[in-house]
VOBAKE-361858 format. One record per residue: x, y, z of N, C-alpha, C in turn; residue number from 0; residue in three letters. Coordinates in nm, 3 decimals. Layout:
BEGIN
X	Y	Z	X	Y	Z	X	Y	Z	NUM	ALA
...
***
This chain:
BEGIN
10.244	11.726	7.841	10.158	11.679	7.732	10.243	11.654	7.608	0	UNK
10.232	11.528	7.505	10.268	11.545	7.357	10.273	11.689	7.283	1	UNK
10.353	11.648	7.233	10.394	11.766	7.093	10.278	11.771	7.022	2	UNK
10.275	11.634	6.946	10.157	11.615	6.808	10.017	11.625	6.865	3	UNK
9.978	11.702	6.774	9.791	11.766	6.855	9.727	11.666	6.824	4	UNK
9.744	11.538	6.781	9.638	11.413	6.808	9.669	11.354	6.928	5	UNK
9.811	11.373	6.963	9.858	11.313	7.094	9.769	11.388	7.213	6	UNK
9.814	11.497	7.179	9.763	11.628	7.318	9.605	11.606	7.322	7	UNK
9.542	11.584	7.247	9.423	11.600	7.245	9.335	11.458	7.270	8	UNK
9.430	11.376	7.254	9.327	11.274	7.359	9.411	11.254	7.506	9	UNK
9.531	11.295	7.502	9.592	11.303	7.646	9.515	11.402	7.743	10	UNK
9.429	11.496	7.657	9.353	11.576	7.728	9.224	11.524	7.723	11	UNK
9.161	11.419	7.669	9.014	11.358	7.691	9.056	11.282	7.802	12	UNK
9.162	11.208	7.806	9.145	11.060	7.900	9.230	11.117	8.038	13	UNK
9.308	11.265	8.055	9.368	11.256	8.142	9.313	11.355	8.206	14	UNK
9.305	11.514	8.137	9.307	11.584	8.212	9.148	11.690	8.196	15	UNK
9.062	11.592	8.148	8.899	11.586	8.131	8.863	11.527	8.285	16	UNK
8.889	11.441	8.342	8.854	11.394	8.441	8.916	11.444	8.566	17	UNK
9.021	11.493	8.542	9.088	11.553	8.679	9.021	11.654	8.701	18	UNK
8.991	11.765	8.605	8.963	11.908	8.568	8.819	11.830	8.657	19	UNK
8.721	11.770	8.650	8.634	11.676	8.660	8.623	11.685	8.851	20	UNK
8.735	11.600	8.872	8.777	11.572	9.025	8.850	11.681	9.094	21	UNK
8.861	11.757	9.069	8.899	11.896	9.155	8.809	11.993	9.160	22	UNK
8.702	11.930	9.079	8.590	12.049	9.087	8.491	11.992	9.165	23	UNK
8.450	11.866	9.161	8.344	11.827	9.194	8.396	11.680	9.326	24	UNK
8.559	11.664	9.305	8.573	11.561	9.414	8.538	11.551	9.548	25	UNK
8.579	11.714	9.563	8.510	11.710	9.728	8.395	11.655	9.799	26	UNK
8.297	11.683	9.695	8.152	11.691	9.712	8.109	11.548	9.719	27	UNK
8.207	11.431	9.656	8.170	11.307	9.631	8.243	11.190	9.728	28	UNK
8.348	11.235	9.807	8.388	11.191	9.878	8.498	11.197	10.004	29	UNK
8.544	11.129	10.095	8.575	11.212	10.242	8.770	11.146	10.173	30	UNK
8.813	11.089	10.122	8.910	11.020	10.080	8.984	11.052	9.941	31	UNK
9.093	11.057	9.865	9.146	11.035	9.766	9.099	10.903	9.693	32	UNK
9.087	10.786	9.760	9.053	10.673	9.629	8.859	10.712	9.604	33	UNK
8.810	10.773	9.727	8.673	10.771	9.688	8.629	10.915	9.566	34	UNK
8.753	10.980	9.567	8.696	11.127	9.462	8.723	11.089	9.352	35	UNK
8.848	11.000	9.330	8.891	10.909	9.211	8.816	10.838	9.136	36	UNK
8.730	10.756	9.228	8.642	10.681	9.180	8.503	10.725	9.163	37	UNK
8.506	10.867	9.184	8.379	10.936	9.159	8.370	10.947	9.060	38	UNK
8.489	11.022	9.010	8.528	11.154	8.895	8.429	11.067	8.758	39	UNK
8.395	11.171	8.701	8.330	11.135	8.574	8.458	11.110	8.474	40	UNK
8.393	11.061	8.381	8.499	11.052	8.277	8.386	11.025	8.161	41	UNK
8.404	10.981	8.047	8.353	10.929	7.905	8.243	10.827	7.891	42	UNK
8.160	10.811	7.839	8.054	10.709	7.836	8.106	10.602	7.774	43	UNK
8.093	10.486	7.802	8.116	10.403	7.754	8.039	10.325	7.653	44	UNK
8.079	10.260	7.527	7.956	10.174	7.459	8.034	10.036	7.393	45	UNK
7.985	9.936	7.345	8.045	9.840	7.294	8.007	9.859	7.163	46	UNK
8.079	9.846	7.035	8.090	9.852	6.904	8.102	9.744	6.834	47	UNK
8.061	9.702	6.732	8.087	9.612	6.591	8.166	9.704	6.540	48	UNK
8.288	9.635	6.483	8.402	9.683	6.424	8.324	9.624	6.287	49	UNK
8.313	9.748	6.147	8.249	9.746	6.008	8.399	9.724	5.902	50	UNK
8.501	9.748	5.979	8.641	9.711	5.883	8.773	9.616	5.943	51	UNK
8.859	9.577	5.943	8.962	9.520	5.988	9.043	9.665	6.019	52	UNK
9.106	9.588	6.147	9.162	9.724	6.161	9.315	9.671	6.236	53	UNK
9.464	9.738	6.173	9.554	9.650	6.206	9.582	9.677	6.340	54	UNK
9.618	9.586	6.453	9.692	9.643	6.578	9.812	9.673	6.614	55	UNK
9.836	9.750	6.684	9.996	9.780	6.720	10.048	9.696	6.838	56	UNK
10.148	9.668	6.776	10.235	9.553	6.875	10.309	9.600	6.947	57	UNK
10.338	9.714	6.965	10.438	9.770	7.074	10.319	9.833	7.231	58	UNK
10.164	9.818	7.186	10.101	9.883	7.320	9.916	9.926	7.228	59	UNK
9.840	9.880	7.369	9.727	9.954	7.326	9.696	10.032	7.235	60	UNK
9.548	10.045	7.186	9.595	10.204	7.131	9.407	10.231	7.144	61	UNK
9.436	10.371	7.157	9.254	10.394	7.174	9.248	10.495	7.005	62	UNK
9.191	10.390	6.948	9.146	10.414	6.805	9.045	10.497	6.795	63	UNK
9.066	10.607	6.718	8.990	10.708	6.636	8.880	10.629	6.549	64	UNK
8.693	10.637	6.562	8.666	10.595	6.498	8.516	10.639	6.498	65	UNK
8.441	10.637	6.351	8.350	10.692	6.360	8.195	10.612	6.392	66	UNK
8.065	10.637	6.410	7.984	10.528	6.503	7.860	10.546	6.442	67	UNK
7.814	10.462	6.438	7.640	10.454	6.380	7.605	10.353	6.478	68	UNK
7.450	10.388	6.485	7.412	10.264	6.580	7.225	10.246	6.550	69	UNK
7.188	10.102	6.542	7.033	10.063	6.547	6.970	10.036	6.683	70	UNK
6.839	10.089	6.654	6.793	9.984	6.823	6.699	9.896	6.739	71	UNK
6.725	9.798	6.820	6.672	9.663	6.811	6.546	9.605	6.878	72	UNK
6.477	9.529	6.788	6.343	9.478	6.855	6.344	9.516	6.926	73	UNK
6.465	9.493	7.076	6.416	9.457	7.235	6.411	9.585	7.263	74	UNK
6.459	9.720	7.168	6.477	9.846	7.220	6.587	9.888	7.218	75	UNK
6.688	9.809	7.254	6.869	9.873	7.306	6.905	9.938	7.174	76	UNK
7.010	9.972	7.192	7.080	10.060	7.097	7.230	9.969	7.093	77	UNK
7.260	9.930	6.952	7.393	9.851	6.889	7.461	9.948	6.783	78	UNK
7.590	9.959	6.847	7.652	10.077	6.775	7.766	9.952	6.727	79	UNK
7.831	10.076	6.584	7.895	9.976	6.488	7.997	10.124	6.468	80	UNK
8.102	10.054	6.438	8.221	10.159	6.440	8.301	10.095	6.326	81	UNK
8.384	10.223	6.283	8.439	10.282	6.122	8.566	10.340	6.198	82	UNK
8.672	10.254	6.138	8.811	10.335	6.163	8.802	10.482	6.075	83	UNK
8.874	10.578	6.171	8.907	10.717	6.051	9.043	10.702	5.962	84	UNK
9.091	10.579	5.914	9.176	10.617	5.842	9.342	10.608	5.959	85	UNK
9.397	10.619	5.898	9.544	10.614	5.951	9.536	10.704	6.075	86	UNK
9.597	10.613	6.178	9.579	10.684	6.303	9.743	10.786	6.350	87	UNK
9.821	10.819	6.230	9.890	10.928	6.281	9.890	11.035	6.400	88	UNK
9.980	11.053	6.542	9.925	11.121	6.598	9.924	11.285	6.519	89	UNK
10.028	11.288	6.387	9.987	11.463	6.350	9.911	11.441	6.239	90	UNK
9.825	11.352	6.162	9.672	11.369	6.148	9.564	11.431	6.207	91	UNK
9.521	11.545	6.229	9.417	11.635	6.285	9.279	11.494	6.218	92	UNK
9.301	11.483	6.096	9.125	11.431	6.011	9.094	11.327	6.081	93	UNK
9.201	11.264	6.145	9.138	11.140	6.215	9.079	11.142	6.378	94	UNK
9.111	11.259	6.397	9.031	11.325	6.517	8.907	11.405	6.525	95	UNK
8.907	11.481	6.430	8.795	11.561	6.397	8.690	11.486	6.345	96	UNK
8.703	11.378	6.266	8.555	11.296	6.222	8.533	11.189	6.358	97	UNK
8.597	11.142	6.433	8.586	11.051	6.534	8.481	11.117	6.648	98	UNK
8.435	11.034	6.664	8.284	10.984	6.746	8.366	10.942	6.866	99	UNK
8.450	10.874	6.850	8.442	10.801	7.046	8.623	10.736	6.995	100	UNK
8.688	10.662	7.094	8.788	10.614	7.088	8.771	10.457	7.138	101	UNK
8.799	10.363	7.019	8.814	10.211	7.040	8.882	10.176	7.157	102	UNK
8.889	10.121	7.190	8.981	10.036	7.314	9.026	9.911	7.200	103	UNK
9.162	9.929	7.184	9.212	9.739	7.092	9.338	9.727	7.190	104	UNK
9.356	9.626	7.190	9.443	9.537	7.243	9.556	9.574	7.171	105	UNK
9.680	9.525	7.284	9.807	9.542	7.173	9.790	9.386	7.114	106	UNK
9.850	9.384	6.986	9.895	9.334	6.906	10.003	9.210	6.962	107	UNK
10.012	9.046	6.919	10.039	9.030	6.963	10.149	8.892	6.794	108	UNK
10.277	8.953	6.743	10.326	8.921	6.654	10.316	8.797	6.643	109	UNK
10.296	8.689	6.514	10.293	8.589	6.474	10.160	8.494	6.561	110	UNK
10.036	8.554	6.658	9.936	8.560	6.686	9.787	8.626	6.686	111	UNK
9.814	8.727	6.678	9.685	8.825	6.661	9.738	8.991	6.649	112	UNK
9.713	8.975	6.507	9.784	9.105	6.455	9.664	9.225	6.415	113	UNK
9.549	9.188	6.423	9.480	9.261	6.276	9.301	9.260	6.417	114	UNK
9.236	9.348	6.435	9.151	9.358	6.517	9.008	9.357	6.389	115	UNK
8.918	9.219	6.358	8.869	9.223	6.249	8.726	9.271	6.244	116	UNK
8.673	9.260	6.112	8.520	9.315	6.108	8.449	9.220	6.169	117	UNK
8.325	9.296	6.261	8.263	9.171	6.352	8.294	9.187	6.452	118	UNK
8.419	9.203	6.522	8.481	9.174	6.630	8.377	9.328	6.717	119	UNK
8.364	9.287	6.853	8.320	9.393	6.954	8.445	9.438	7.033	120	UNK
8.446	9.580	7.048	8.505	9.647	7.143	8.486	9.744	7.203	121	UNK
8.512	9.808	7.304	8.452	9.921	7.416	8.520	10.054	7.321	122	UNK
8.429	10.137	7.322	8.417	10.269	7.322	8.422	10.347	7.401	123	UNK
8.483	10.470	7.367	8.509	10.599	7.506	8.446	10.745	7.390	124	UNK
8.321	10.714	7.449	8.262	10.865	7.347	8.242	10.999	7.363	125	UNK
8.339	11.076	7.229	8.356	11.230	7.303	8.314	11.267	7.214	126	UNK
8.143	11.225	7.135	8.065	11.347	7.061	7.932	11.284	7.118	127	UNK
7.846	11.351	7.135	7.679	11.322	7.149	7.627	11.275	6.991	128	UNK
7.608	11.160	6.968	7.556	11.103	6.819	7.380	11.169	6.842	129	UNK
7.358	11.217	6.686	7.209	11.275	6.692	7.124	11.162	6.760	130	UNK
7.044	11.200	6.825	6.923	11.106	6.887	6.952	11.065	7.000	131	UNK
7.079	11.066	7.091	7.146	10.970	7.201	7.141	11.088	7.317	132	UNK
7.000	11.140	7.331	7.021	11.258	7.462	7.015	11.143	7.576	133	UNK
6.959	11.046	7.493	6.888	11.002	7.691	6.965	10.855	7.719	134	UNK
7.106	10.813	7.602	7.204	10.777	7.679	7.266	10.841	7.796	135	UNK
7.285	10.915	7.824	7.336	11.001	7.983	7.453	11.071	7.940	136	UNK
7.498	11.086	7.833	7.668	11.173	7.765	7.740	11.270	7.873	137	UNK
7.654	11.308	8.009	7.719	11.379	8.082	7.835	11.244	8.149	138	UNK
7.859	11.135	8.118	7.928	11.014	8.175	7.929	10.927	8.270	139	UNK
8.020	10.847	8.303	7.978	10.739	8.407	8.126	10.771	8.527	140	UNK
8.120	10.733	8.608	8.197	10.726	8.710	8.325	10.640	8.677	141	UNK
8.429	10.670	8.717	8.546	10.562	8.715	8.516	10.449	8.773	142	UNK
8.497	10.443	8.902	8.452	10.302	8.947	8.352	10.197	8.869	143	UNK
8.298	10.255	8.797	8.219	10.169	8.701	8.238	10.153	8.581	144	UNK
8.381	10.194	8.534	8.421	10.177	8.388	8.472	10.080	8.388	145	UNK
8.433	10.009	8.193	8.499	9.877	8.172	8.628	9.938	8.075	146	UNK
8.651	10.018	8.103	8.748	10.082	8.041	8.900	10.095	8.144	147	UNK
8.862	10.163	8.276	8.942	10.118	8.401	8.904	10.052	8.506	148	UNK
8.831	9.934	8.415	8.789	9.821	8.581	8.894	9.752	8.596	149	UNK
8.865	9.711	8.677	8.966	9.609	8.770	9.050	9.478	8.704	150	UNK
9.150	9.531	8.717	9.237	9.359	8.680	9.277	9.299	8.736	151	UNK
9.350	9.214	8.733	9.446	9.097	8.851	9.585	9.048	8.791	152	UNK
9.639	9.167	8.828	9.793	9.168	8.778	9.882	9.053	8.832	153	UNK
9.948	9.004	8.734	10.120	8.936	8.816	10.176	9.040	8.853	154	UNK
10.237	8.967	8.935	10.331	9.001	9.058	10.451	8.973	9.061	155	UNK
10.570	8.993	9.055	10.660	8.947	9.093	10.739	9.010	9.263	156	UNK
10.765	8.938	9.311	10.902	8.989	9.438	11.012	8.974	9.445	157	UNK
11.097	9.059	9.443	11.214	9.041	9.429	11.272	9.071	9.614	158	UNK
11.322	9.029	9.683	11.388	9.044	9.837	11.513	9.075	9.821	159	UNK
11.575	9.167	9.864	11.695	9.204	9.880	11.745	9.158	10.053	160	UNK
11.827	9.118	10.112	11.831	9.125	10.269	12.016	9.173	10.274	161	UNK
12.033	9.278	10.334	12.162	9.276	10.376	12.207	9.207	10.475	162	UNK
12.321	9.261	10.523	12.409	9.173	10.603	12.370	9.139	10.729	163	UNK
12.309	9.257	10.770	12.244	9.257	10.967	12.094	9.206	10.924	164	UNK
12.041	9.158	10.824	11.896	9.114	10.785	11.822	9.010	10.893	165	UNK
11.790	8.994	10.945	11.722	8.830	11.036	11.651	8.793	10.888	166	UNK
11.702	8.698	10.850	11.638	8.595	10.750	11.498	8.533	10.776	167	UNK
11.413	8.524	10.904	11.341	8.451	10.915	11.207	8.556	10.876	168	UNK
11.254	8.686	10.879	11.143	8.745	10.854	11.132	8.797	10.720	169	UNK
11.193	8.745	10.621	11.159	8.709	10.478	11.045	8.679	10.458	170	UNK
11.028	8.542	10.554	10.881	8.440	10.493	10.740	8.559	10.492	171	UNK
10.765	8.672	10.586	10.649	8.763	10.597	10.615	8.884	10.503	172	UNK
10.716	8.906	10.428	10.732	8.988	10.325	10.603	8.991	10.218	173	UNK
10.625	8.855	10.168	10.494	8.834	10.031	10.384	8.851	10.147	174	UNK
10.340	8.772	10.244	10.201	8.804	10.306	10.221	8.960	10.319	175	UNK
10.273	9.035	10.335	10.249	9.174	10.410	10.207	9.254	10.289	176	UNK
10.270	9.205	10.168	10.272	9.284	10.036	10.127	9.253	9.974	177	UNK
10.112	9.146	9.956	9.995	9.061	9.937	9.855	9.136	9.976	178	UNK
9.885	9.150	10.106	9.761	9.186	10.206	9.700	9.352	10.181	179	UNK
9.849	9.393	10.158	9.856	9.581	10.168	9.762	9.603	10.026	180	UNK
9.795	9.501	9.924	9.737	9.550	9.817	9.612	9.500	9.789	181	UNK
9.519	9.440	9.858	9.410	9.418	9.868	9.392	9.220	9.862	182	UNK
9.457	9.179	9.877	9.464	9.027	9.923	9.419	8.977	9.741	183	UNK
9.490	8.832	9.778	9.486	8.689	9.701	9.382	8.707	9.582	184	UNK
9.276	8.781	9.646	9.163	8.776	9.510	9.175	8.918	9.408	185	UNK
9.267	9.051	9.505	9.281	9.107	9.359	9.483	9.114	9.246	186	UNK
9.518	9.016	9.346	9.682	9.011	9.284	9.655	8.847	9.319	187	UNK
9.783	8.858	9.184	9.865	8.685	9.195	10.013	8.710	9.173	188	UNK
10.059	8.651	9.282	10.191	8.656	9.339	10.266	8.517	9.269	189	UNK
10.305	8.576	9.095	10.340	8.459	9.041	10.485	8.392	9.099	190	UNK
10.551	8.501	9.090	10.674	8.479	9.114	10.771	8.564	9.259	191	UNK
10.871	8.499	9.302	10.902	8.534	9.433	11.042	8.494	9.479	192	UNK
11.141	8.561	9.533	11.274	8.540	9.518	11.340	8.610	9.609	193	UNK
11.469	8.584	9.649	11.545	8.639	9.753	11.676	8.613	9.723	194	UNK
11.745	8.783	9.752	11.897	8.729	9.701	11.953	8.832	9.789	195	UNK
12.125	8.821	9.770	12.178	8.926	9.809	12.205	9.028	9.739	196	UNK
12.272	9.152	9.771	12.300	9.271	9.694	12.361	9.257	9.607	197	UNK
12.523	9.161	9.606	12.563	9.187	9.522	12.523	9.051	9.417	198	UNK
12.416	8.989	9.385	12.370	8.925	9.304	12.241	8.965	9.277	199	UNK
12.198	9.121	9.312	12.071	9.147	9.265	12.067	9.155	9.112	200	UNK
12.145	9.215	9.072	12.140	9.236	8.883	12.093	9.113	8.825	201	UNK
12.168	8.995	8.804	12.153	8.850	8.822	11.999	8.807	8.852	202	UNK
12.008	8.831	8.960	11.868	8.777	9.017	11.738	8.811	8.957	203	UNK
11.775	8.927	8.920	11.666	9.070	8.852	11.660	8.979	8.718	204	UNK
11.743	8.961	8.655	11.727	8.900	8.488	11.699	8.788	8.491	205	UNK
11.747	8.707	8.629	11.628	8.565	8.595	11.474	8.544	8.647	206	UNK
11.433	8.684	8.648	11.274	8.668	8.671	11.209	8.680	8.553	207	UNK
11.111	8.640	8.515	11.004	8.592	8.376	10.923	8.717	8.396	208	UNK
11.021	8.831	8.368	10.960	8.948	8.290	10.854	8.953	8.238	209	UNK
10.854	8.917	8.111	10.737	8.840	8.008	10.634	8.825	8.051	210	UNK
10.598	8.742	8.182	10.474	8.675	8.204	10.411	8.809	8.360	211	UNK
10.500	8.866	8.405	10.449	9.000	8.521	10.450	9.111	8.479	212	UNK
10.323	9.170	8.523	10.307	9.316	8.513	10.355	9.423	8.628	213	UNK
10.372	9.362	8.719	10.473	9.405	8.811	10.583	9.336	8.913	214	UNK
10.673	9.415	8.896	10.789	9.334	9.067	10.815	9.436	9.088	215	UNK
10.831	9.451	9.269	10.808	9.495	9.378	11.005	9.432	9.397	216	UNK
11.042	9.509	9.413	11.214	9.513	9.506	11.201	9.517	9.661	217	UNK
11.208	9.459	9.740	11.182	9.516	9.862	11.289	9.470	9.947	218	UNK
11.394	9.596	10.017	11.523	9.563	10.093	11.486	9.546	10.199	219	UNK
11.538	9.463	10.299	11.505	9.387	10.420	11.574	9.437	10.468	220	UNK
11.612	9.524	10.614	11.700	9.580	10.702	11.857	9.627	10.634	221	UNK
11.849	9.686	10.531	11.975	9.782	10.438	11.994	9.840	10.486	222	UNK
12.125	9.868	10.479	12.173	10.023	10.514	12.206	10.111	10.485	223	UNK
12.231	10.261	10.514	12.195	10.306	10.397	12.322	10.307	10.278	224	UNK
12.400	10.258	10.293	12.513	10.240	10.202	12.453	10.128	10.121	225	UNK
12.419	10.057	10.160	12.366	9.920	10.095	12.235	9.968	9.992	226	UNK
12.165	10.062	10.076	12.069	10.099	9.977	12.089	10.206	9.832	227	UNK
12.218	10.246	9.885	12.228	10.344	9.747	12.327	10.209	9.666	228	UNK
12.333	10.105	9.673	12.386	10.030	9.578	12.301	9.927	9.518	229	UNK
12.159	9.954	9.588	12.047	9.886	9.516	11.994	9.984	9.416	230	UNK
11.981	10.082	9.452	11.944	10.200	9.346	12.042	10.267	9.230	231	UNK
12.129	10.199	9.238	12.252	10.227	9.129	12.272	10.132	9.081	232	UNK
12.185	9.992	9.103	12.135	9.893	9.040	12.035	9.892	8.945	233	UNK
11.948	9.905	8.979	11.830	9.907	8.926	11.808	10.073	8.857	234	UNK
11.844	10.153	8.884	11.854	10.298	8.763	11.860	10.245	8.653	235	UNK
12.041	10.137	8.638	12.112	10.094	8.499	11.996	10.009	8.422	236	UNK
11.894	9.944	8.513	11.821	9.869	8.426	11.667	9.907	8.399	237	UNK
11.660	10.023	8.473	11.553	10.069	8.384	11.565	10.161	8.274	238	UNK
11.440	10.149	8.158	11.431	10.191	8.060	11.373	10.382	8.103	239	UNK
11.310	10.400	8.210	11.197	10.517	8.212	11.164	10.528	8.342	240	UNK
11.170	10.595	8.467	11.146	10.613	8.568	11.047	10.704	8.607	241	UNK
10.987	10.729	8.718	10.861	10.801	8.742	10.918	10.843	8.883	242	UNK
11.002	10.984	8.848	11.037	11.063	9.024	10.915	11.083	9.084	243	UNK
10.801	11.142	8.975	10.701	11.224	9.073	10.603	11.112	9.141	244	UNK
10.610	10.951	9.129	10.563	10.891	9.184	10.688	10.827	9.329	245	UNK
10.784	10.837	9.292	10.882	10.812	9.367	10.871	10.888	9.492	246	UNK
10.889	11.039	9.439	10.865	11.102	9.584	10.719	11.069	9.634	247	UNK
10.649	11.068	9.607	10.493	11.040	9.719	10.541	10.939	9.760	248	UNK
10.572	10.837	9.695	10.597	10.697	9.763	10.698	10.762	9.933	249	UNK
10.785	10.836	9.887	10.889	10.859	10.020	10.793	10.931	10.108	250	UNK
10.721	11.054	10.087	10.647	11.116	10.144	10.590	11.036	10.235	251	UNK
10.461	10.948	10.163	10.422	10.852	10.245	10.428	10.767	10.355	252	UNK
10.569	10.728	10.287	10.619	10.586	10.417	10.703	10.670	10.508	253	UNK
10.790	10.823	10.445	10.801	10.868	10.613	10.709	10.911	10.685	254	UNK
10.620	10.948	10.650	10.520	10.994	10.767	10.484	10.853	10.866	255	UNK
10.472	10.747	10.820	10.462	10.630	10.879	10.572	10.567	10.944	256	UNK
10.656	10.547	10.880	10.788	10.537	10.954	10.925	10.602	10.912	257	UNK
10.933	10.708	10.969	11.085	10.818	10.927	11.212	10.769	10.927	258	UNK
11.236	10.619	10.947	11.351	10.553	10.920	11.396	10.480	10.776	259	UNK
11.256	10.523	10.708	11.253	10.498	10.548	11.307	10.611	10.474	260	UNK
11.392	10.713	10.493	11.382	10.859	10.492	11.550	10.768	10.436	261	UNK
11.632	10.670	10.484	11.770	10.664	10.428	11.709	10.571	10.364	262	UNK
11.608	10.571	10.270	11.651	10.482	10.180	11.591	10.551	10.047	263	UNK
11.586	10.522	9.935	11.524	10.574	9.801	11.441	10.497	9.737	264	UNK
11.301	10.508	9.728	11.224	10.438	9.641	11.238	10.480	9.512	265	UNK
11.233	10.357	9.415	11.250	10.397	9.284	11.111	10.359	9.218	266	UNK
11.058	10.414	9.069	10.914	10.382	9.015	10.958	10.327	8.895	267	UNK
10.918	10.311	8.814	11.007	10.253	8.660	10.937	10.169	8.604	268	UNK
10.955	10.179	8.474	10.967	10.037	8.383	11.086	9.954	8.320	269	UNK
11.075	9.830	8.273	11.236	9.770	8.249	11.162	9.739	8.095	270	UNK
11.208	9.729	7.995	11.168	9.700	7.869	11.196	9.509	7.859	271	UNK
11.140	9.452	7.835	11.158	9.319	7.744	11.082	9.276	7.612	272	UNK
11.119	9.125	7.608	11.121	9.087	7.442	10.928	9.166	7.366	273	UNK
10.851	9.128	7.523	10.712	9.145	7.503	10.645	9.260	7.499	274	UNK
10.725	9.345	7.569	10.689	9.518	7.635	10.754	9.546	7.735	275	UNK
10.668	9.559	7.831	10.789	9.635	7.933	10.696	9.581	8.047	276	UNK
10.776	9.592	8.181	10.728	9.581	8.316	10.715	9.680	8.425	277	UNK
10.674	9.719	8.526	10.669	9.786	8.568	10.674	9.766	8.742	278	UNK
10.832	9.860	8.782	10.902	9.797	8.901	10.850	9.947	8.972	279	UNK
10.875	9.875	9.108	10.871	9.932	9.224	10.977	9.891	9.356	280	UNK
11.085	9.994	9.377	11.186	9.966	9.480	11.143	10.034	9.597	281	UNK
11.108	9.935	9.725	11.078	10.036	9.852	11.133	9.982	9.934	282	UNK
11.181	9.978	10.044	11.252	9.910	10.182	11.098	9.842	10.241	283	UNK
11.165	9.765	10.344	11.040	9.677	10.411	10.966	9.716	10.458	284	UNK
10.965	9.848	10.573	10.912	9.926	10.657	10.806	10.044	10.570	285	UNK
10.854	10.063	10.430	10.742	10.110	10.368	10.637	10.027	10.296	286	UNK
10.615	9.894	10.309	10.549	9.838	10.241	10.359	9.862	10.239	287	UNK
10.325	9.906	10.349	10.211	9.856	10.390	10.144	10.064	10.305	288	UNK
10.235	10.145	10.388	10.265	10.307	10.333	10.215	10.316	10.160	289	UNK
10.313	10.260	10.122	10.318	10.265	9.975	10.215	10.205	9.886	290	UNK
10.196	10.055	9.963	10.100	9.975	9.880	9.976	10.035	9.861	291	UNK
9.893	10.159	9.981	9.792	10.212	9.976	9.758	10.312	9.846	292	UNK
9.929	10.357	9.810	9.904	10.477	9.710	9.881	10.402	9.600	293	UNK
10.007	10.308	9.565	9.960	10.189	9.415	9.883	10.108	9.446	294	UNK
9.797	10.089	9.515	9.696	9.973	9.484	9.606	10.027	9.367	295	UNK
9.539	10.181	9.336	9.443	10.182	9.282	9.514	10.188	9.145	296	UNK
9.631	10.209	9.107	9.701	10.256	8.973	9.751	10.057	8.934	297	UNK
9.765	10.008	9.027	9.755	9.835	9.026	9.693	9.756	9.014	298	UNK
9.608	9.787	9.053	9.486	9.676	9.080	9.404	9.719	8.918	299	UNK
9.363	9.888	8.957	9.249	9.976	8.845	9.312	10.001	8.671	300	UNK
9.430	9.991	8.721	9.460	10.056	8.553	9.628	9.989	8.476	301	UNK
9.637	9.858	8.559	9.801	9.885	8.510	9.770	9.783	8.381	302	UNK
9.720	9.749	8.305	9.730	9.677	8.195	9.728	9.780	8.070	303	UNK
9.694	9.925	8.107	9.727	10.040	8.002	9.886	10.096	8.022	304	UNK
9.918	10.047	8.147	10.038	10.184	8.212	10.154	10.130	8.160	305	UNK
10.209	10.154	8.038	10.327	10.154	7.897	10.409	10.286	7.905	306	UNK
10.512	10.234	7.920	10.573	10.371	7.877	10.585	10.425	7.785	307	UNK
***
């Protein structure tokens, strides 16, 4: 968890409110890991009128501290209107303690859309019961039905590695296999796609359009394992931030499926560029189908938050 107790304290609404959530009550909701996931309660959601301008941060999301009033209207509904608390410091305690719910704003996007204005609507994540709102439901809504972690349709990038003993022809099957594992054509777009050798992976790696993918996928084609510890002493140097504890499940995984993935090393990571950062995944071929099951839901469900 963060140091600064504004940090810790919504790292503990959005992270470990819902787990605490799904270990208590996951069993009961489903026979699977993606189905207890998508049980788990989490925060109510509401849409807001923003009552001030409020500036955005250009380096990443940010779930804004903010306070909420709301009318119901002729038809009955209830229209809530939201009040920044003031400077969102994470070691500001005041801007936590008066806050009603947390904004969802966009990052910021320099010399385009800097400033999130009055008027503008955005989703709410509410962690106080506002007087009068018993019979909104405040006990929360399910993950699977949040517009908070619904579904996106990430870029893609592929990057192919093939060593020396590689059969080339079974390249062309790579993107379909990857494609497919992660839930097909309608929830990924496979912008970009490439094939090189080892010792022009670095190269190859920097002429992909970073910028425009939220993820690339490395995937070595029949390596060995010498070959593979020189893809991973590749790609270490160019990431910014790595993720072991997703790394190992990833290995876990694909050996149980196939134990000849066992000489190679999956890596998790982000690479920083001009825009933000990207977010890579190194697995050999034989784990593709293994692995894609564990990131599909952190891919498909949530990666337009996942910043390092």
């Amino acid at each position: 968890m963060p140091g600064n107790p504004v940090s810790a304290m919504v790292c503990t609404e959005l992270l470990v409110r819902p787990c605490l959530d799904m270990m208590c009550e996951g069993p009961f909701r489903g026979n699977n890991v993606v189905q207890m996931v998508g049980c788990a309660r989490i925060h109510p959601e509401v849409k807001a009128t923003l009552m001030n301008d409020v500036k955005l941060d250009t380096s990443r999301p940010e779930y804004h501290r903010v306070t909420l009033d709301y009318k119901i209207t002729e038809r009955g509904d209830l229209h809530f209107y939201a009040r920044s608390t003031g400077v969102q410091r994470s070691s500001r305690l005041q801007s936590m303690c008066d806050a009603d719910g947390f904004m969802l704003l966009p990052q910021g996007v320099k010399g385009r859309k800097v400033k999130a204005q009055k008027d503008e609507t955005y989703p709410v994540l509410l962690t106080k019961r506002l007087l009068g709102m018993n019979a909104l439901g405040f006990s929360g809504i399910q993950v699977k039905h949040s517009i908070h972690l619904g579904q996106c349709n990430p870029n893609l990038g592929l990057l192919q590695i093939y060593g020396k003993k590689a059969i080339v022809s079974e390249l062309d099957h790579i993107d379909y296999r990857l494609i497919q594992a992660l839930g097909g054509n309608d929830d990924i777009l496979l912008l970009e796609s490439k094939t090189t050798l080892i010792e022009n992976l670095s190269n190859a790696f920097h002429e992909m359009n970073h910028h425009l993918l939220d993820v690339i996928f490395v995937i070595g084609v029949d390596l060995t394992f010498i070959e593979n510890i020189k893809v991973s002493k590749c790609l270490k140097g160019l990431m910014c931030k790595r993720s072991e504890s997703c790394a190992s499940v990833l290995l876990q995984s694909s050996v149980t499926d196939a134990p000849l993935t066992a000489l190679s090393e999956p890596l998790v990571g982000w690479i920083k560029h001009s825009n933000g950062s990207c977010f890579v995944v190194s697995i050999a071929d034989d784990g593709i189908e293994s692995c894609a099951r564990i990131l599909r839901p952190m891919i498909v469900g949530g990666m337009k938050f996942a910043t390092p």
